[in-house]
Short mmCIF file of the C-alpha atoms (twelve columns), coordinates in Angstrom:
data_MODEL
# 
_entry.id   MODEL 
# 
loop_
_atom_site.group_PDB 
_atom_site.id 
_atom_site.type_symbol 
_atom_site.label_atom_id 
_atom_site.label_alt_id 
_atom_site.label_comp_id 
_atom_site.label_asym_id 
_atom_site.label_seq_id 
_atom_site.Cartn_x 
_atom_site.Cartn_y 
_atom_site.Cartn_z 
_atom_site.pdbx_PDB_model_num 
ATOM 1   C CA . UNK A 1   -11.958 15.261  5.699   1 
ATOM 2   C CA . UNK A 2   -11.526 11.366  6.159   1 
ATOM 3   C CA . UNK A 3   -11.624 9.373   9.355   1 
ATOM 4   C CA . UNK A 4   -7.548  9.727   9.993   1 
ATOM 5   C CA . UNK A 5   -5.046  12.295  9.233   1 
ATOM 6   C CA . UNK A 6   -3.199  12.077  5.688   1 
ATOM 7   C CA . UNK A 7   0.152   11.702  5.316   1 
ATOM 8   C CA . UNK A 8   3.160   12.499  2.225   1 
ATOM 9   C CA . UNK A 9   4.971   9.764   0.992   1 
ATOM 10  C CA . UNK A 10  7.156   9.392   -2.308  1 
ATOM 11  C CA . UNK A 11  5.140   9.635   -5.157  1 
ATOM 12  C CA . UNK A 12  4.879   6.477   -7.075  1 
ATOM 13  C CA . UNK A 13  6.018   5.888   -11.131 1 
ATOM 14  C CA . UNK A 14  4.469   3.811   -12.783 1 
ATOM 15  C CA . UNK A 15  7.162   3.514   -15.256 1 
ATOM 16  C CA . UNK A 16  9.628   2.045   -12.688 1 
ATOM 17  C CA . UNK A 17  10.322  -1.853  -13.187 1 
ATOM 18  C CA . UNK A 18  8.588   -3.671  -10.758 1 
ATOM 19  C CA . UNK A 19  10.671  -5.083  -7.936  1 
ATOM 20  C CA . UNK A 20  10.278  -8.904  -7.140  1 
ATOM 21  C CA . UNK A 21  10.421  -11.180 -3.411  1 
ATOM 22  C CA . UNK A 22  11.711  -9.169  -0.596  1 
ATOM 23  C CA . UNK A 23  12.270  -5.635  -2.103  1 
ATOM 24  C CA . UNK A 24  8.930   -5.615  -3.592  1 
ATOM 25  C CA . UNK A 25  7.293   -6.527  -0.452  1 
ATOM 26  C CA . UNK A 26  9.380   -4.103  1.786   1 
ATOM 27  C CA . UNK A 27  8.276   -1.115  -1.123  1 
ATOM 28  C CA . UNK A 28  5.071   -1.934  0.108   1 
ATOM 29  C CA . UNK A 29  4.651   -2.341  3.465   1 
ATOM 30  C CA . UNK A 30  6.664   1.477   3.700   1 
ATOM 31  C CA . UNK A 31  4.782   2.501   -0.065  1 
ATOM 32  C CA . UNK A 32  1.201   1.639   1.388   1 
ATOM 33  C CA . UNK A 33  2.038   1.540   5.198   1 
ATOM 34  C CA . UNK A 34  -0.941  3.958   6.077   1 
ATOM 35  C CA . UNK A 35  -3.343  2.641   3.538   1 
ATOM 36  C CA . UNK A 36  -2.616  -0.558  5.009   1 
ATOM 37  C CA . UNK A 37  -3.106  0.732   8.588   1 
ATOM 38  C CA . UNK A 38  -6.219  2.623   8.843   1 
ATOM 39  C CA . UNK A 39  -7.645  -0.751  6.835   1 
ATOM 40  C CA . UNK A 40  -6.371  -2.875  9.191   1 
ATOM 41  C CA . UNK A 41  -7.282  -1.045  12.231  1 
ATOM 42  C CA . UNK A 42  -10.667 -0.575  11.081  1 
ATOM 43  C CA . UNK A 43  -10.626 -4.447  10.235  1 
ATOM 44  C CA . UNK A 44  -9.541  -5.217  14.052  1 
ATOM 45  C CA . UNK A 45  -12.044 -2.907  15.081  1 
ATOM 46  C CA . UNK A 46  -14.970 -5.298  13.637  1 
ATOM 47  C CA . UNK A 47  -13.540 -7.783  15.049  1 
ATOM 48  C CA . UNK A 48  -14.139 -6.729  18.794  1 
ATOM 49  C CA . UNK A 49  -17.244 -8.132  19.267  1 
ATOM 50  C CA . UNK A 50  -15.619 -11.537 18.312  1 
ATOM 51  C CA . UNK A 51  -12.794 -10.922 20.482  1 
ATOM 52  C CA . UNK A 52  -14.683 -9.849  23.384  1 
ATOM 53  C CA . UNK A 53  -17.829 -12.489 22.913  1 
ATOM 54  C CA . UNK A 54  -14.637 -15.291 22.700  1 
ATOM 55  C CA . UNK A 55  -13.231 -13.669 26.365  1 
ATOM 56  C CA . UNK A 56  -16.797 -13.834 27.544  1 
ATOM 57  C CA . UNK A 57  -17.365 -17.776 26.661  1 
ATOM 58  C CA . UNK A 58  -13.173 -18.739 27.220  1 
ATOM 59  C CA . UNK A 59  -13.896 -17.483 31.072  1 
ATOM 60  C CA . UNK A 60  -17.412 -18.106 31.395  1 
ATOM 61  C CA . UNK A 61  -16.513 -22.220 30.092  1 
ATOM 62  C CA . UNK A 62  -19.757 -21.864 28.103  1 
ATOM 63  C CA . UNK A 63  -19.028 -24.040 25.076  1 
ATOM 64  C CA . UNK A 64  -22.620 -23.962 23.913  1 
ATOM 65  C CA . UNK A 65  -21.953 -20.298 23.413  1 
ATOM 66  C CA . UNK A 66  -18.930 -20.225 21.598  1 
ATOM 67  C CA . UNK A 67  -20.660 -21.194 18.040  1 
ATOM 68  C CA . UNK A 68  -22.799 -18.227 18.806  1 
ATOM 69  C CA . UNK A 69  -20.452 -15.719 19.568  1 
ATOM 70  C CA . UNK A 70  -18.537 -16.546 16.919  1 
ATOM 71  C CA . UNK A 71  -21.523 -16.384 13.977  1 
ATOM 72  C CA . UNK A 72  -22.369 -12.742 15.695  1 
ATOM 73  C CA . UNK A 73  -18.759 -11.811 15.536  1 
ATOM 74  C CA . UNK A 74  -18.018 -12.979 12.399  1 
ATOM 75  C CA . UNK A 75  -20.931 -11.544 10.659  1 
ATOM 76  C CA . UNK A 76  -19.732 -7.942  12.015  1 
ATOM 77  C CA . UNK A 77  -16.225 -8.616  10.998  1 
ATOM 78  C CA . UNK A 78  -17.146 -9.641  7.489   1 
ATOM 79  C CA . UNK A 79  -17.402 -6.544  5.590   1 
ATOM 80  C CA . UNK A 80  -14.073 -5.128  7.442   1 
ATOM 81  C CA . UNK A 81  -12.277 -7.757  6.880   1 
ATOM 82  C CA . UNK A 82  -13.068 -7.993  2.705   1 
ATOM 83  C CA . UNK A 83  -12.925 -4.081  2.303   1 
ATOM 84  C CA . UNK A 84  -9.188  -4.681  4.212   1 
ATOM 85  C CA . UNK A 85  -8.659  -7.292  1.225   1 
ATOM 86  C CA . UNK A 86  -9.546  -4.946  -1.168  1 
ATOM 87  C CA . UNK A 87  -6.979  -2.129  0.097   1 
ATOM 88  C CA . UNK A 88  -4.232  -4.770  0.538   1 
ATOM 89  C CA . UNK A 89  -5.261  -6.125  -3.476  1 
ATOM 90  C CA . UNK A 90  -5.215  -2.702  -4.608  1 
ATOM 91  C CA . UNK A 91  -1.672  -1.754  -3.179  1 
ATOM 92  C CA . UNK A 92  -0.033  -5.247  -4.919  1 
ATOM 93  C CA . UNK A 93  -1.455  -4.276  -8.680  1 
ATOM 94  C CA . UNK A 94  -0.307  -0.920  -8.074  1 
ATOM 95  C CA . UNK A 95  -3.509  0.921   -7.841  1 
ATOM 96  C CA . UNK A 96  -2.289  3.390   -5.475  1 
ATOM 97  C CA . UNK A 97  -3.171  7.338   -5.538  1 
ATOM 98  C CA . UNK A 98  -6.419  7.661   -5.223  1 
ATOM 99  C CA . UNK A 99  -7.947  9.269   -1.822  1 
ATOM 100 C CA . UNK A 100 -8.134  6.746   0.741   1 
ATOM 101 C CA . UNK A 101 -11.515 7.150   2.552   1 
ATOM 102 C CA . UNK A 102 -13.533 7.491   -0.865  1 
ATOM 103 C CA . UNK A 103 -11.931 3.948   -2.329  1 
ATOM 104 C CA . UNK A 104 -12.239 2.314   1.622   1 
ATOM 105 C CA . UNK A 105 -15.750 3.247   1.497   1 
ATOM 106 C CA . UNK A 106 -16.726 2.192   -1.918  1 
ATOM 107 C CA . UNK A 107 -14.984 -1.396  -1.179  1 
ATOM 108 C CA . UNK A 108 -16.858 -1.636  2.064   1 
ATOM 109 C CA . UNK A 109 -20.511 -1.102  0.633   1 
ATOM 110 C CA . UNK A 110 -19.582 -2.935  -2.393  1 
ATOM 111 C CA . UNK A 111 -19.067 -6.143  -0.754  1 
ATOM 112 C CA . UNK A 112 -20.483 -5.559  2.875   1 
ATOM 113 C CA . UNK A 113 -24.031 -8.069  2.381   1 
ATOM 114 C CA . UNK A 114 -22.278 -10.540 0.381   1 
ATOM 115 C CA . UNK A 115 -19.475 -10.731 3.188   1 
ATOM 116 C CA . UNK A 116 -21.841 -10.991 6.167   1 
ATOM 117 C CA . UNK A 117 -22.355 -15.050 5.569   1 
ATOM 118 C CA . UNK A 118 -18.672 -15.883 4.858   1 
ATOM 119 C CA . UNK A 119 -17.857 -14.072 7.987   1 
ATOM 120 C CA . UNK A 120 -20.585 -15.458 10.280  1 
ATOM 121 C CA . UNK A 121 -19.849 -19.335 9.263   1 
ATOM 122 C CA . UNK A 122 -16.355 -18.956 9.034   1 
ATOM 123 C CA . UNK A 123 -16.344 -16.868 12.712  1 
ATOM 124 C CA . UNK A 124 -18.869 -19.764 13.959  1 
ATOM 125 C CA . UNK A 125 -15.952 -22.492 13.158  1 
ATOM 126 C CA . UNK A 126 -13.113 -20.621 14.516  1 
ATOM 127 C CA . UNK A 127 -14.822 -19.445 17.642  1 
ATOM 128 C CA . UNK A 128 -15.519 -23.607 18.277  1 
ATOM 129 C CA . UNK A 129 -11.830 -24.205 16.989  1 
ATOM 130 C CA . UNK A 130 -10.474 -22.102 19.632  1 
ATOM 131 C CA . UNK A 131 -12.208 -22.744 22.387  1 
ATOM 132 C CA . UNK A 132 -12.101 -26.468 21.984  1 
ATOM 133 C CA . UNK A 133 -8.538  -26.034 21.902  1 
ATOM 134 C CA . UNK A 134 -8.147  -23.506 24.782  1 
ATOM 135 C CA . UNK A 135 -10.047 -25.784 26.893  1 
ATOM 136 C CA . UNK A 136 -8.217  -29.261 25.587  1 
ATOM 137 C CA . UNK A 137 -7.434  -30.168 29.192  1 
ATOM 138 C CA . UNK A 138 -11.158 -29.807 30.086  1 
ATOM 139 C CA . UNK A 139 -12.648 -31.551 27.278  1 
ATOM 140 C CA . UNK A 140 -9.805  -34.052 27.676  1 
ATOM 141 C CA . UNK A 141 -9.060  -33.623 24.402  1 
ATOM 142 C CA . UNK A 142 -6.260  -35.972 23.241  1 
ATOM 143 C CA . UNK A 143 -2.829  -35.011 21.362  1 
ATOM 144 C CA . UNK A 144 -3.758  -36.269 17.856  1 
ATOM 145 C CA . UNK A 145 -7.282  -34.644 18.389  1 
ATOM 146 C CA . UNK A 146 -4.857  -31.124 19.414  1 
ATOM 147 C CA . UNK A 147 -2.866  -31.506 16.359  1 
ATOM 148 C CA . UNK A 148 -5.796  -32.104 14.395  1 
ATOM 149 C CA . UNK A 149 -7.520  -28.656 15.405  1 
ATOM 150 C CA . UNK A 150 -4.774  -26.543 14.993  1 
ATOM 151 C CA . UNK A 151 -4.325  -28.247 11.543  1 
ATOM 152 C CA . UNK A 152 -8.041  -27.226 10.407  1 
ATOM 153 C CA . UNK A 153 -7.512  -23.770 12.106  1 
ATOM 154 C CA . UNK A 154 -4.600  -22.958 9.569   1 
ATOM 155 C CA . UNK A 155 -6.953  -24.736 7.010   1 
ATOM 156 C CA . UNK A 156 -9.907  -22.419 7.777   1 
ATOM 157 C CA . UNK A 157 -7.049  -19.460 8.182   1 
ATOM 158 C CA . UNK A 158 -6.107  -20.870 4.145   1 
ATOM 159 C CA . UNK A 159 -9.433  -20.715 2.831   1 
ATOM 160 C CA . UNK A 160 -10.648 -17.831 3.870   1 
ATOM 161 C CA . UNK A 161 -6.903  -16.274 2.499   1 
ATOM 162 C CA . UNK A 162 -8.228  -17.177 -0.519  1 
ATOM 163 C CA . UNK A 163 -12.077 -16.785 -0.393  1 
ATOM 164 C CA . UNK A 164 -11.651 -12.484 0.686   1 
ATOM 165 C CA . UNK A 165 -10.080 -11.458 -2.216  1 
ATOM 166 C CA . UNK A 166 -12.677 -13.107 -4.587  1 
ATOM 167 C CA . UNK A 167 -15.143 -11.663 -2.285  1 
ATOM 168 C CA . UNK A 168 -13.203 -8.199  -2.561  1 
ATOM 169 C CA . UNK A 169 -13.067 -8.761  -6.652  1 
ATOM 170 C CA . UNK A 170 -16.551 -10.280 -7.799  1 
ATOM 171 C CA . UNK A 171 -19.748 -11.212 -7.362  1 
ATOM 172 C CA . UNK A 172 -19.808 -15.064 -6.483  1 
ATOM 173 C CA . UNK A 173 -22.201 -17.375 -4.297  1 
ATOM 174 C CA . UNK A 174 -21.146 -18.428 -1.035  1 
ATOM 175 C CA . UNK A 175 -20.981 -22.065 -2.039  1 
ATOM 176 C CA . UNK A 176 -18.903 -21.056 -5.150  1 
ATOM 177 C CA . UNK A 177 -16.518 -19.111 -2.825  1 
ATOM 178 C CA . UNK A 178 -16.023 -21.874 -0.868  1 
ATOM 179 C CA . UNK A 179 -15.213 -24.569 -3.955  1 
ATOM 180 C CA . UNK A 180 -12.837 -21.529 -5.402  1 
ATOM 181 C CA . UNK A 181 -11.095 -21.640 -2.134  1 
ATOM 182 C CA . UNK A 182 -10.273 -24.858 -1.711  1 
ATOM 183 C CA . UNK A 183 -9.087  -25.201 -5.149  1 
ATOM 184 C CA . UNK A 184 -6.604  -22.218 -4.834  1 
ATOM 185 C CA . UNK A 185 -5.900  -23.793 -1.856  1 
ATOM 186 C CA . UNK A 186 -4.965  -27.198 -3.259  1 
ATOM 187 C CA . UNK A 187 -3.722  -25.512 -6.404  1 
ATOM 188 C CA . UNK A 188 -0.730  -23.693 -5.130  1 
ATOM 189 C CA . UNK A 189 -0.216  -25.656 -1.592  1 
ATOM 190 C CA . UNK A 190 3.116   -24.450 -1.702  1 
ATOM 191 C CA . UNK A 191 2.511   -20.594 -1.738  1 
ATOM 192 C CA . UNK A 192 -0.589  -21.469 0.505   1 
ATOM 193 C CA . UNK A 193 1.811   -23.416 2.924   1 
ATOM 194 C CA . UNK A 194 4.060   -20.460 2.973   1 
ATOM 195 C CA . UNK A 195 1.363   -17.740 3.931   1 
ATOM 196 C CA . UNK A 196 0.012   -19.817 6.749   1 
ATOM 197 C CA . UNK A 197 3.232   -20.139 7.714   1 
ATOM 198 C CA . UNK A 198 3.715   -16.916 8.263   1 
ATOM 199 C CA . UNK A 199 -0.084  -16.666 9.838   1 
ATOM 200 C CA . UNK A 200 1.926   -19.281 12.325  1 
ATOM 201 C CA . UNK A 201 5.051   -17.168 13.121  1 
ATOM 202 C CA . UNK A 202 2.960   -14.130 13.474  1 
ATOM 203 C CA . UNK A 203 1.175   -16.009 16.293  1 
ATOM 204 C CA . UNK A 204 3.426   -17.548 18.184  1 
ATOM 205 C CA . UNK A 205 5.465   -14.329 18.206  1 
ATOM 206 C CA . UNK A 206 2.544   -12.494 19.324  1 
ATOM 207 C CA . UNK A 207 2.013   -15.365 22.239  1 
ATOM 208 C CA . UNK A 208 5.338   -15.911 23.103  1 
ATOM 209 C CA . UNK A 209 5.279   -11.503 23.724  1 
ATOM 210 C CA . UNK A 210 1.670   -11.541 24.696  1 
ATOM 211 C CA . UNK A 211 2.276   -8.353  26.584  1 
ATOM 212 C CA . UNK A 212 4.545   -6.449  24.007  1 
ATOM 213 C CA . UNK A 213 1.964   -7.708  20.843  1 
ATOM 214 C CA . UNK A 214 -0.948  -6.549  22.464  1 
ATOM 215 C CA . UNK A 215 0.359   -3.128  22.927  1 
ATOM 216 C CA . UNK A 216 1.484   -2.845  19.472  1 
ATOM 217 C CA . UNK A 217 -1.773  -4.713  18.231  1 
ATOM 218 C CA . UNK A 218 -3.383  -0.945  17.272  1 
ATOM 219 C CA . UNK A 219 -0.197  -0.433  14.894  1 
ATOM 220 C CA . UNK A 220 0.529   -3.841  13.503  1 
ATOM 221 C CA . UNK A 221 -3.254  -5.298  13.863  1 
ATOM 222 C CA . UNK A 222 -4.122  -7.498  10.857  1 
ATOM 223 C CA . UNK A 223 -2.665  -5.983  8.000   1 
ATOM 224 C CA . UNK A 224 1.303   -6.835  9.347   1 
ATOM 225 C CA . UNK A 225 0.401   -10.699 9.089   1 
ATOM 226 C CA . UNK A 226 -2.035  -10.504 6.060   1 
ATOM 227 C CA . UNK A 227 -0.207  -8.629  3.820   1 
ATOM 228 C CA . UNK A 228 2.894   -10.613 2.796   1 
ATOM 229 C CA . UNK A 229 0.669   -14.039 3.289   1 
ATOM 230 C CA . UNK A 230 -1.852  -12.555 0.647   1 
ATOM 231 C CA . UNK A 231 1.454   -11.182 -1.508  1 
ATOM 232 C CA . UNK A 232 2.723   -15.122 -1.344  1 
ATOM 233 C CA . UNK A 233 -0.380  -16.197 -3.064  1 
ATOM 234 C CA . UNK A 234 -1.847  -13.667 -5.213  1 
ATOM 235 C CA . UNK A 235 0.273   -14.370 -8.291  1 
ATOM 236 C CA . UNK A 236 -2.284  -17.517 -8.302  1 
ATOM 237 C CA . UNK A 237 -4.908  -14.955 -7.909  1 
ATOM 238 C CA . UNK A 238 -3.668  -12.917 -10.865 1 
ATOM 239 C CA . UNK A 239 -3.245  -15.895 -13.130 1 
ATOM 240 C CA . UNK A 240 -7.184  -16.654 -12.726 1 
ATOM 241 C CA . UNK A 241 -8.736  -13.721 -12.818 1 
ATOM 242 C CA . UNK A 242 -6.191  -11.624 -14.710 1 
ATOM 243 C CA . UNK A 243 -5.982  -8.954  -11.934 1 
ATOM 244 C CA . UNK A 244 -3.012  -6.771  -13.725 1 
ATOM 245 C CA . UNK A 245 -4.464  -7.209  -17.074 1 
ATOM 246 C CA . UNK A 246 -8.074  -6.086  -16.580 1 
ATOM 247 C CA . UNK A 247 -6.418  -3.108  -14.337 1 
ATOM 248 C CA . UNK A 248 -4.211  -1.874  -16.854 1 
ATOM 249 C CA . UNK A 249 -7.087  -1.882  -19.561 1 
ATOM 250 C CA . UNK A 250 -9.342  0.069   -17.054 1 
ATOM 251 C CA . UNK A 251 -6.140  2.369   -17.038 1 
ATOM 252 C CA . UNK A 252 -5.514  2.372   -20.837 1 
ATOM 253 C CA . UNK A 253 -8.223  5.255   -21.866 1 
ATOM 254 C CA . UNK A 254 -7.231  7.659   -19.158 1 
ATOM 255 C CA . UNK A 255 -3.710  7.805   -21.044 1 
ATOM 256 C CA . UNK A 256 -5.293  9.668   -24.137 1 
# 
């Protein structure tokens, strides 16, 4: 018996033509909706010792901590956040069926070491992003310098878009991650644009309702955001590394 309850949904054909922009993304958000859920909530779940370490150093105006609390938090978010990759990746090549827990699990160990640096430097910049930004006033920070950190906290929110699923795929080097990143970054700006945009929306939605998003935040957590922003750019993803084509052969034999 897995961590949460199971639930029936319609049965998926994999004869069916695949459906393309909106209706492919609504079939799965309500295909994969629990999948996606108890990945994501497990995901926000690592992330609580970021959230609360950034609480403790926002209110305690201890900015010497905030690169701290952030490498802690990140490293513990890491593996939950690539194994939530994984799921997501799994749903948009149509890998669905199998029981949940098993494949979560297998994803999480998989990956879990490699994940634990990736998390800890990229938690260690965003923890100084933020609270450089949520204390501008303080620091005296001026507009430009504003514009200029929210600018490289969508850039960090790009990269690491991109660096997760590689994580969640292969076996690469951190440094290699990083260089793969920001040229899937560069290489399809457009699609990259359009997922951070929707990073963006999903933000200032969730700020502009603080009250409303936080009590939906166990429901919606950070699969809701993540999932069409990784479904703008994986065709990228599936062009270099041949995603649907290596899944299909894996699938081939099984048919005999």
């Amino acid at each position: 018996m897995g961590l949460f309850p199971c639930f029936d949904r319609e049965e998926f054909d994999p004869g069916r033509p695949r459906k393309t922009g909106f209706p492919r993304l609504g079939e799965l958000i309500v295909r994969d909706f629990w999948d996606n859920f108890r990945a994501g909530f497990l995901a926000l779940a690592g992330c609580i010792p970021f959230l609360f370490g950034m609480f403790f150093v926002v209110s305690s105006h201890a900015m010497f901590l905030a690169p701290v609390v952030g490498l802690i938090g990140g490293a513990a978010a890491g593996p939950e956040l690539c194994a939530q990759t994984d799921i997501l990746l799994r749903g948009l090549r149509d890998d669905v069926g199998r029981a949940w827990w098993p494949t979560y699990r297998k994803a999480w160990r998989r990956s879990a070491r490699a994940s634990v640096l990736p998390g800890a430097v990229g938690g260690a910049l965003l923890a100084t992003q933020l609270f450089m930004l949520l204390h501008a006033d303080t620091l005296q920070v001026s507009l430009p310098m504003g514009a200029a950190l929210v600018l490289s906290i969508l850039f960090l929110l790009g990269l690491s878009l991109h660096l997760w699923p590689q994580l969640a795929l292969m076996e690469l080097g951190f440094g290699q991650l990083v260089k793969n990143s920001a040229l899937f970054f560069i290489g399809q700006l457009p699609r990259t644009a359009a997922a951070l945009a929707v990073y963006a929306v999903y933000i200032l939605v969730s700020l502009r309702f603080f009250a409303f998003a936080v009590s939906l935040l166990p429901l919606t957590n950070f699969w809701l955001p993540t999932l069409p922003a990784l479904f703008l750019v994986y065709p990228g993803l599936d062009r270099a590394f041949e995603l649907e084509q290596k899944f299909r052969a894996e699938q081939t034999p099984s048919d005999h």
